[in-house]
VMD Tcl script that draws the C-alpha trace (Angstrom):
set ca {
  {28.09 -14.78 28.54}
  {28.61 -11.07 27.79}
  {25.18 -9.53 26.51}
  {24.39 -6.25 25.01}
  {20.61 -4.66 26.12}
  {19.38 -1.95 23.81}
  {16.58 0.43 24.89}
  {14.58 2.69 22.91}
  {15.98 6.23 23.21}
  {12.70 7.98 24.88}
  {13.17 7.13 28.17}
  {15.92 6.69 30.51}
  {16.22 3.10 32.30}
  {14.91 3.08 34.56}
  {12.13 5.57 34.02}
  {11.03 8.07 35.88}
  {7.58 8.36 35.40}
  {5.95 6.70 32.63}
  {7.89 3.75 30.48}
  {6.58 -0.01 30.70}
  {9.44 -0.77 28.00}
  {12.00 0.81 30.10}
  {11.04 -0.62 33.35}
  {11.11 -3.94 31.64}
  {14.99 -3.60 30.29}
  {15.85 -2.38 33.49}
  {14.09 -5.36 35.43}
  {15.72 -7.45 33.18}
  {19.63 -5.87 33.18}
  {19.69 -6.22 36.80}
  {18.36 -9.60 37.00}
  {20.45 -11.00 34.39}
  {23.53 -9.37 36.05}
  {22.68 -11.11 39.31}
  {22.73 -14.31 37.44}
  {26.18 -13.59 36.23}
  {25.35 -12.77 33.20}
  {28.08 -9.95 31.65}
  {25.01 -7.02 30.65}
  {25.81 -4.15 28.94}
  {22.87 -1.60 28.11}
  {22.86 0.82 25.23}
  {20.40 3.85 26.46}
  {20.64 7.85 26.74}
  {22.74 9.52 29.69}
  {20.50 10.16 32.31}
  {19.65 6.22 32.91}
  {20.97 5.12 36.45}
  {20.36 1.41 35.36}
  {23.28 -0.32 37.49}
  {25.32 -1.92 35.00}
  {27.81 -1.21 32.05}
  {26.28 1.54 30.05}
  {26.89 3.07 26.65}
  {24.92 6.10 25.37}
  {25.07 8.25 22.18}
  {22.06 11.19 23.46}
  {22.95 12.37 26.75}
  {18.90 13.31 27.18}
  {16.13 11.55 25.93}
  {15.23 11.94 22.62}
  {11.85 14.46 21.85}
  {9.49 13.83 20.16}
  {9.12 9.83 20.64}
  {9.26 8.02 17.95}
  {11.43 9.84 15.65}
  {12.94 7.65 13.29}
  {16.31 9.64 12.48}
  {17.26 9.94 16.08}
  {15.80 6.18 16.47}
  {18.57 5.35 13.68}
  {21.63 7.23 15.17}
  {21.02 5.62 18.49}
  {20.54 2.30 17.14}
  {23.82 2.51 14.60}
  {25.52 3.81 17.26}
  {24.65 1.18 19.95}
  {25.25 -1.73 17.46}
  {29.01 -0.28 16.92}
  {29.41 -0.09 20.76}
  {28.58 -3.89 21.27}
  {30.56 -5.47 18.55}
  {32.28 -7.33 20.86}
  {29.18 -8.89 22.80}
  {27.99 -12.30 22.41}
  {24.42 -11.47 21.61}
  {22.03 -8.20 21.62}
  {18.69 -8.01 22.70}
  {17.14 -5.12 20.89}
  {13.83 -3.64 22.23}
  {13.73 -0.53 19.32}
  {11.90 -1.09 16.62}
  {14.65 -0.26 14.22}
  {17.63 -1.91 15.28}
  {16.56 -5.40 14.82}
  {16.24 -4.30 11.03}
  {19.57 -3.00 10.65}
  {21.40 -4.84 12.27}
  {22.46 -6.71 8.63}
  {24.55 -3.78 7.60}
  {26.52 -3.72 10.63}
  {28.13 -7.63 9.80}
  {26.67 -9.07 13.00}
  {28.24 -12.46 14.07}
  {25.88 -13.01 16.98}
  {22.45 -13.50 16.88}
  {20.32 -10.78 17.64}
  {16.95 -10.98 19.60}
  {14.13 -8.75 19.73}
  {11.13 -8.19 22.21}
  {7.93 -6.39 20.69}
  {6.50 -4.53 22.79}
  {3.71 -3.33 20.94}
  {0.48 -5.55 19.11}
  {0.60 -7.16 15.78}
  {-1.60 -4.79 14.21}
  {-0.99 -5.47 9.77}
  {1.66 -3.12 9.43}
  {3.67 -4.16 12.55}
  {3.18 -7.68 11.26}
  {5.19 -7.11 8.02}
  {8.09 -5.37 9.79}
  {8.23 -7.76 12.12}
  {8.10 -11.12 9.49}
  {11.11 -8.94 7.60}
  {12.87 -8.56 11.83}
  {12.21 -12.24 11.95}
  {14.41 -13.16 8.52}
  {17.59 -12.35 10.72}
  {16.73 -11.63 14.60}
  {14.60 -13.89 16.89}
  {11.27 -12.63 18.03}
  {10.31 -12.66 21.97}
  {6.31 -12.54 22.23}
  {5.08 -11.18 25.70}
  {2.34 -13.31 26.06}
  {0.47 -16.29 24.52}
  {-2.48 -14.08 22.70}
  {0.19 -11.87 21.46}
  {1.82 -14.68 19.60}
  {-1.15 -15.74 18.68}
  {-2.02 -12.19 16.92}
  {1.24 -12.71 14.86}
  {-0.05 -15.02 12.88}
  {2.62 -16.33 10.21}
  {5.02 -14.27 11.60}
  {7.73 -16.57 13.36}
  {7.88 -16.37 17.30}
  {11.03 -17.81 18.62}
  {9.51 -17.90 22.41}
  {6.85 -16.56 24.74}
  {8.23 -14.60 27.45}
  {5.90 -12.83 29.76}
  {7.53 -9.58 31.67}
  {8.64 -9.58 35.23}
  {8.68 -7.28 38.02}
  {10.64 -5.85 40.48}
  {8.68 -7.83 43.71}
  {11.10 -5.66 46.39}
  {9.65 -2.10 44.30}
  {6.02 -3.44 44.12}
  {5.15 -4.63 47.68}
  {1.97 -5.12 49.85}
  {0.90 -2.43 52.74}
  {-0.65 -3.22 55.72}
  {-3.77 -2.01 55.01}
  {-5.76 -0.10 51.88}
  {-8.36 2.58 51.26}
  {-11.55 2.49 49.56}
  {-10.17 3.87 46.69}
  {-10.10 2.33 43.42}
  {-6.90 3.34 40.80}
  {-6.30 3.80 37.21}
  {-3.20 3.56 35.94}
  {-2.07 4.14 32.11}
  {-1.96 6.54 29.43}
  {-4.69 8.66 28.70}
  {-6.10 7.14 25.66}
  {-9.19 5.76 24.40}
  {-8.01 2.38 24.03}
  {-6.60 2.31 28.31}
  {-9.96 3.35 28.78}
  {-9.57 6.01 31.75}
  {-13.21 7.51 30.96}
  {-14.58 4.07 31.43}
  {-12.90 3.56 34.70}
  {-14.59 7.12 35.94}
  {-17.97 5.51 34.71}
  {-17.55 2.02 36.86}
  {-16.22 4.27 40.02}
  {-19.20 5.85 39.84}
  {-21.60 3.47 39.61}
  {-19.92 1.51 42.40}
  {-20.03 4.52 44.51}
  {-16.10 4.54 45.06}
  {-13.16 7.26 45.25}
  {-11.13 7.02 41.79}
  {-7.50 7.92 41.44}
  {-5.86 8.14 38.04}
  {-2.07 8.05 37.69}
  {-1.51 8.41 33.53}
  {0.55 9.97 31.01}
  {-0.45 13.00 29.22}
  {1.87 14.29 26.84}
  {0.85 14.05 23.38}
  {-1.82 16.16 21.78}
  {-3.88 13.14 21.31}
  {-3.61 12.21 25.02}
  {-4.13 15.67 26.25}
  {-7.36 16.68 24.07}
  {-8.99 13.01 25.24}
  {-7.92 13.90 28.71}
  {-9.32 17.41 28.78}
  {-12.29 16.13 26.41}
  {-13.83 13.03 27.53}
  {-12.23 12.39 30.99}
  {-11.99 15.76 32.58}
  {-15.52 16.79 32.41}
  {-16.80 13.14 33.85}
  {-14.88 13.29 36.99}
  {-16.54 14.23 40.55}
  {-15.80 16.08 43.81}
  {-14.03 13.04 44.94}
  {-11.90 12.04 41.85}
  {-8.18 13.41 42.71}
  {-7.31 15.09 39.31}
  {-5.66 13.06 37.30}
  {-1.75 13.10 36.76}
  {1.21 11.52 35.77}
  {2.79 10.50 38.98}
  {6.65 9.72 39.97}
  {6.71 5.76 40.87}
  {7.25 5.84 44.62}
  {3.85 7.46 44.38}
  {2.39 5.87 42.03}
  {3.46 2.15 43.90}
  {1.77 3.69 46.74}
  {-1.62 4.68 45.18}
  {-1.83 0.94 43.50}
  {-1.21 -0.70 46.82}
  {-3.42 1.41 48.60}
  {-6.23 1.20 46.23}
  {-9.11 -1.73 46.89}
  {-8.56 -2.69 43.49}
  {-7.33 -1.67 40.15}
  {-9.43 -1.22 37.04}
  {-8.21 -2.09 34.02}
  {-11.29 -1.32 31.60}
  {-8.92 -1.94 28.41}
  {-10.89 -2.13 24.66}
  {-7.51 -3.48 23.05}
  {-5.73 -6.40 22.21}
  {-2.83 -5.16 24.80}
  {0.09 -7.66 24.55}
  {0.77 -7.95 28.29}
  {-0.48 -5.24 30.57}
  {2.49 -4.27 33.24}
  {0.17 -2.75 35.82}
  {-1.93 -5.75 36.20}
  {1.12 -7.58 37.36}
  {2.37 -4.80 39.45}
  {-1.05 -4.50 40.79}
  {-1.01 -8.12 41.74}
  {2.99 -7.62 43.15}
  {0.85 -4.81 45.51}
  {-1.67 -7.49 46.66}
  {-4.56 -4.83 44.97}
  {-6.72 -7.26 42.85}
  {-7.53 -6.04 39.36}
  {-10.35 -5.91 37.31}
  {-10.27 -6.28 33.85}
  {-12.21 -6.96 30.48}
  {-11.10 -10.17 28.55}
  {-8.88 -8.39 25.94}
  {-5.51 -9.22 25.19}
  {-3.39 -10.98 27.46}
  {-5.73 -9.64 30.51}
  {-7.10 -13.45 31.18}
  {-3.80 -14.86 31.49}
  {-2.46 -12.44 34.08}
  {-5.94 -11.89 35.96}
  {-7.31 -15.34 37.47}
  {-11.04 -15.20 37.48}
  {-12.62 -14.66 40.91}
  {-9.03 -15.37 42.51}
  {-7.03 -12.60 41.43}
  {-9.59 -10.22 40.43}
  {-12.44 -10.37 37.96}
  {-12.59 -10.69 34.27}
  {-15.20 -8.81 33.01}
  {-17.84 -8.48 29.84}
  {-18.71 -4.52 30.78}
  {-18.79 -2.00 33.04}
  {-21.69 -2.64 34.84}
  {-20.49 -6.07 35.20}
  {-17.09 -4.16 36.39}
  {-18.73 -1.53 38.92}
  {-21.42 -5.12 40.13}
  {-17.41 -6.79 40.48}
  {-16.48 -3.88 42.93}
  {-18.97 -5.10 45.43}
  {-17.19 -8.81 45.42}
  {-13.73 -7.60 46.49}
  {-14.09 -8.44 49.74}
  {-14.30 -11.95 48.94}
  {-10.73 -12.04 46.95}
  {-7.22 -12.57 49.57}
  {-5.03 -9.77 48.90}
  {-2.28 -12.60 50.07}
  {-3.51 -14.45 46.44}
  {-2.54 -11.78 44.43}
  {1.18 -11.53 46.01}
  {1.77 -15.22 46.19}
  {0.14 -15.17 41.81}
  {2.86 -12.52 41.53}
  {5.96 -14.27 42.94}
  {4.92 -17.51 41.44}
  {4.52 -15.50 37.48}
  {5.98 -12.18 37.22}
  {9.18 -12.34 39.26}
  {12.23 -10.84 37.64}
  {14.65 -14.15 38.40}
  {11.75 -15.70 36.19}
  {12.29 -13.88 33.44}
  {16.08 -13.59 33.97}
  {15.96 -17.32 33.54}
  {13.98 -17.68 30.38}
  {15.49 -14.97 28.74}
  {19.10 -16.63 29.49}
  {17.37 -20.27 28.28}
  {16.70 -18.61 25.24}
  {20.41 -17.04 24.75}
  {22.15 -19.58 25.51}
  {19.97 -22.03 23.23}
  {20.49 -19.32 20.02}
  {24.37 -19.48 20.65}
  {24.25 -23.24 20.53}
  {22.52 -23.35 17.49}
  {24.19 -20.27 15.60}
  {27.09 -21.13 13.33}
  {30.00 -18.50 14.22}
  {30.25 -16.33 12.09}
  {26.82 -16.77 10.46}
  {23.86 -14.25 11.05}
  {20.51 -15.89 11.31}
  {19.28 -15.75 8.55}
  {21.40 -13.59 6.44}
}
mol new
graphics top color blue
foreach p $ca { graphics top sphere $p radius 0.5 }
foreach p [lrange $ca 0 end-1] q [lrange $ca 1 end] { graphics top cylinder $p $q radius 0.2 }
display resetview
């Protein structure tokens, strides 16, 4: 089965700092390769993803988001895998054009991002001709009418997010700084539970900088490390190190990588109940689901009675990459049984 992977053109593959999507299509081309699976991957140049790769922008696209550079890449990539037998598209834009380019083979699409009302309408007009991967059961849930072809939660690399022999007292946020992540929240709990706070988040925008310098900055004390984006070796050492990870999310967040790399680390997490956070967090065995932060920082106190062994073993059993490797290829090998040659679904 030859199969075409196409990544947004942001970030290289794998990433190098921060890019859940990324580190998800890379997870997934190498684990899908060691299946036997024929992978291809459509990124930009500077990915070191080991397998097959095509590229039209030798760098990474700036600003993010951009929807003419978005469209080269995509047109581009779709003409490079003509001769696959199906594409997995994780941009936003490809899925919808890949009409005009005469596919044969059915096309599938993860999103990445919540069904907020204007995501739901692209993605019902995505669904009219690609099949749409949901990352976790509250996520299809939130898309309502929109058609979910199947529920596939993300895996991790288990050999890159590993256990150390012992941790600090530290507790770790990890993210982007942004209202919604909650990183100002996470200095609150810290405090209150009388702990050490690391933060490890992305910065870049104007948006993220002017929250970071606004409402996180000026909260944190002599012992919060200042925070910063950090490379991954670093930043898998922080997580496992850490007594715990907080999580203090006021979203419907679709999945929540960290919480399962967290887990991978044998660092529990605590979390509120948004999102998809209750079905990767197991209450009082994994971490603790919480109502607020003074719940949170009162959780802080219970740590010691959580195994750090738990949150591996909840990690190998859910988030492994061979897991998701396997489901994915389920669901490509079921949409090339069912797809007439030469017909696109649902064109």
């Amino acid at each position: 089965m030859r199969v075409g992977l196409i990544a947004p053109p942001w970030v290289p593959v794998p990433p190098t700092a921060y890019g859940g999507t990324e580190a998800v299509v890379d997870v997934l081309a190498r684990a899908l390769s060691a299946r036997g699976v024929d992978v291809r991957l459509f990124t930009v140049g500077t990915s070191t993803c080991p397998v097959a790769r095509e590229h039209l922008f030798d760098e990474p696209v700036a600003p993010m988001n951009s929807s003419l550079p978005e469209l080269a890449h995509v047109s581009a990539a779709y003409e490079a895998l003509a001769d696959v037998d199906l594409v997995h598209d994780h941009t936003v834009l490809g899925p919808l054009t890949a009409r005009r380019f005469g596919r044969h083979t059915p096309v599938v699409t993860t999103i990445h991002h919540a069904f907020t009302p204007t995501a739901r309408y692209v993605a019902a007009e995505t669904a009219r001709h690609a099949a749409l991967v949901a990352i976790s059961a509250d996520h299809a849930r939130s898309a309502r009418d929109v058609p979910i072809t199947a529920v596939i939660p993300h895996g991790i690399d288990l050999e890159r997010y590993r256990p150390v022999p012992t941790h600090r007292d530290h507790l770790v946020f990890v993210g982007r700084m942004s209202p919604d992540k909650g990183a100002h929240r996470a200095v609150r709990v810290a405090h209150e539970a009388g702990r050490p706070l690391r933060i490890a988040a992305k910065a870049r925008t104007g948006e993220e900088c002017a929250y970071e310098h606004d409402q996180v900055l000026p909260m944190l004390g002599p012992d919060d490390a200042p925070p910063r984006e950090m490379p991954l070796p670093e930043r898998v050492e922080t997580l496992a190190g850490a007594a715990a990870l907080l999580n203090p999310i006021r979203w419907r967040e679709p999945f929540g990588l960290v919480m399962a790399e967290a887990l991978a680390c044998g660092t529990p997490v605590l979390t509120f109940a948004e999102g998809a956070a209750p079905e990767i967090v197991e209450h009082g065995r994994t971490g603790f689901v919480c109502r607020d932060e003074r719940e949170m920082a009162r959780a802080v106190r219970r740590l010691d009675h959580l195994d750090r062994r738990a949150c591996r073993a909840a990690a190998q059993r859910r988030f492994g990459a061979d897991r998701m490797a396997a489901d994915h290829e389920e669901l490509y090998r079921s949409l090339l049984a069912t797809t007439p040659a030469g017909v696109l679904r649902g064109a």
